[in-house]
N, C-alpha and C positions, 0 to 999 in steps of 0.2 A: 845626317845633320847638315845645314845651312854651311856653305863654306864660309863662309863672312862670320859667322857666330860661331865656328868651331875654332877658327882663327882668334878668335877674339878671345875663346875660351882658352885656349891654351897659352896667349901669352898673360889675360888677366893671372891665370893659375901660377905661372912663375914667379911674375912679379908679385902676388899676394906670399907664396909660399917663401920666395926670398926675402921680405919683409918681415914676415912673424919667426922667420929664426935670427935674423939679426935683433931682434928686438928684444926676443926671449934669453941673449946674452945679457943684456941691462936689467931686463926687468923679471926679478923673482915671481912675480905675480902673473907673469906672461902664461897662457894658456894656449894651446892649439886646439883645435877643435875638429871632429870630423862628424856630420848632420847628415842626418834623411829624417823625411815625412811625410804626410801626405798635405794636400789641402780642397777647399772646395774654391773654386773659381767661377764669378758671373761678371757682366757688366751692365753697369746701370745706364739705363738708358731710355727716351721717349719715342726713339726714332726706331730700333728693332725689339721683337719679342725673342727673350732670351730665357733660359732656365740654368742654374747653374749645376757645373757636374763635378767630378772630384778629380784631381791630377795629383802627380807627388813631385817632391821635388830632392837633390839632396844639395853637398857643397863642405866648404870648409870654412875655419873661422879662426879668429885669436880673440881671445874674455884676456885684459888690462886691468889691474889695477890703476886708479889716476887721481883718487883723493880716499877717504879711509871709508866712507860707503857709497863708494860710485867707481863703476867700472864702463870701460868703452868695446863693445864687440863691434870689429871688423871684420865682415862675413862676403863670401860670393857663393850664391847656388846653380846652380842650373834646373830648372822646371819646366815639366811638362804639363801645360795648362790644356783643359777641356771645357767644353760650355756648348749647349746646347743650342740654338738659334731655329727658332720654330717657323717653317714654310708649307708651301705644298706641292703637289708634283705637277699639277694646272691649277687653274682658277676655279676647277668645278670639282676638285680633292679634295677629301678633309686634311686637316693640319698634322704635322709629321715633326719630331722634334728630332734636326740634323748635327750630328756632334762634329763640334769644328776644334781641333787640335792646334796648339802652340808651344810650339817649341820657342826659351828664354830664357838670358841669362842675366844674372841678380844682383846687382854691388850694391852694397849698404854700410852705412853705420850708424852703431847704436845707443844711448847711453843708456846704463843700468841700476838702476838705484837700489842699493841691497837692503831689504826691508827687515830682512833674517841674512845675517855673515854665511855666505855659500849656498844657502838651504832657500831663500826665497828673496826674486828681484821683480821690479815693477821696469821694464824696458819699453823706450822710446825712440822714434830717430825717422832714416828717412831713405831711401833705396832709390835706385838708377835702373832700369830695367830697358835691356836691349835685345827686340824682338824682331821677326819675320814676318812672314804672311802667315794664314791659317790656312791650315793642312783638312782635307776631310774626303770620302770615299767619293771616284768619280761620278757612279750613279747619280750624287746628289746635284749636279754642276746646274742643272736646268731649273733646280724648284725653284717656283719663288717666294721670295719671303713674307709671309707674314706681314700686312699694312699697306702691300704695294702690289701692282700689277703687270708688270715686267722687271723688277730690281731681283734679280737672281743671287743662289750661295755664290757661283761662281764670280760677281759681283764686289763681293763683300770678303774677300780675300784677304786684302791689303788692310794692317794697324798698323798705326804709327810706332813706325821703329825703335825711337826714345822717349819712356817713361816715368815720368820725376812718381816716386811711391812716399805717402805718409804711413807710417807704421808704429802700431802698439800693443803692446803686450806682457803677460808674466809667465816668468819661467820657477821650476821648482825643483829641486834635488841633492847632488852632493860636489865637492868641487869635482869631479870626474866624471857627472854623469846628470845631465838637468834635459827635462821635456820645460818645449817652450809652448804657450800658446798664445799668436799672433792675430791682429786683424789687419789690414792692409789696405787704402786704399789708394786709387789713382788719382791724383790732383792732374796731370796731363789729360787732354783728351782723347782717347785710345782710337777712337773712330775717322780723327781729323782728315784721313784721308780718301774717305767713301761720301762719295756722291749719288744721290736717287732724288729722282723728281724735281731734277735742278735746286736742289738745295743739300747742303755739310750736311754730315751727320754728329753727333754729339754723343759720346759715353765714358765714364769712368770706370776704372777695373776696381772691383773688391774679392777680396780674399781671405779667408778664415782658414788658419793652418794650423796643425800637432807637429811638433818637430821633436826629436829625440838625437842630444848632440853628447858624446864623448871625448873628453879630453883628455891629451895627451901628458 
């Protein structure tokens, strides 16, 4: 893992975990949470051809009561995002779909409007997402990508570190035990930092995710 994002992980992890038990002293309604899931990852975009692929993610959370059908989930995950970015190995190759890997980590919050008391919530809100570069097998350093004629994987490395995320979703189950299912996307620009043919590049991240969280 990323020394700067493991760093980062461990003391977000404290200070979240120190947070949701002082809180759960006050508030009867305080929840703990612990989550995995998987999800599908792509990004949209006009400037590279991209396919999306499946990564999972997990993390921890506290579900608040904060008025009589509305509750606030404060969540951090950690995800391993995949997505495929189609190139080729010369310009006289056919096309090849190269999986570029991301390692990231997730702060959010959410508000959740309980449409059914415990059993069914329609969730809202909005996440922070703090990333690396993209990881992928050496072999692949020299293709180039798809739309361009020298703009290499090795290239196209670097996303913007910080992510403002819109996120929506419903979750369903019992108070100890709810599958959420989320959509997510990037209002930031993921790309802002990749240059080809003397011109930015441009993309937003989307994400379609199952998540199954048990609380304590």
């Amino acid at each position: 893992m990323n020394k700067f994002l493991f760093q980062l992980l461990v003391v977000a992890t404290l200070l979240f975990v120190t947070n949701s038990f002082s809180q759960s002293r006050y508030n009867d309604y305080n929840r703990f949470g612990i989550s995995a899931g998987i999800h599908q990852f792509d990004i949209k975009t006009n400037d590279l051809v991209t396919t999306k692929s499946t990564g999972f993610h997990g993390g921890l959370s506290t579900r608040g009561t904060v008025a009589r059908s509305f509750d606030m989930i404060y969540f951090l995950n950690l995800n391993r995002h995949e997505v495929n970015f189609v190139g080729r190995e010369n310009i006289l190759a056919i096309t090849e779909e190269i999986p570029f890997k991301l390692l990231a980590v997730k702060i959010g919050l959410l508000g959740s409007y309980k449409i059914m008391e415990k059993h069914l919530s329609l969730e809202f809100g909005s996440a922070l997402q703090l990333s690396d570069k993209f990881e992928f097998e050496s072999t692949f350093d020299d293709y180039i990508l798809e739309g361009y004629d020298t703009f290499t994987a090795k290239d196209a490395r670097q996303t913007s570190r910080i992510n403002i995320l819109g996120i929506i979703g419903i979750s369903a189950g019992f108070q100890s035990f709810k599958i959420s299912f989320q959509y997510e996307y990037g209002i930031s620009n993921f790309l802002s930092k990749l240059e080809a043919d003397q011109k930015k590049l441009k993309g937003n991240t989307t994400q379609l995710s199952v998540l199954a969280t048990f609380y304590l």
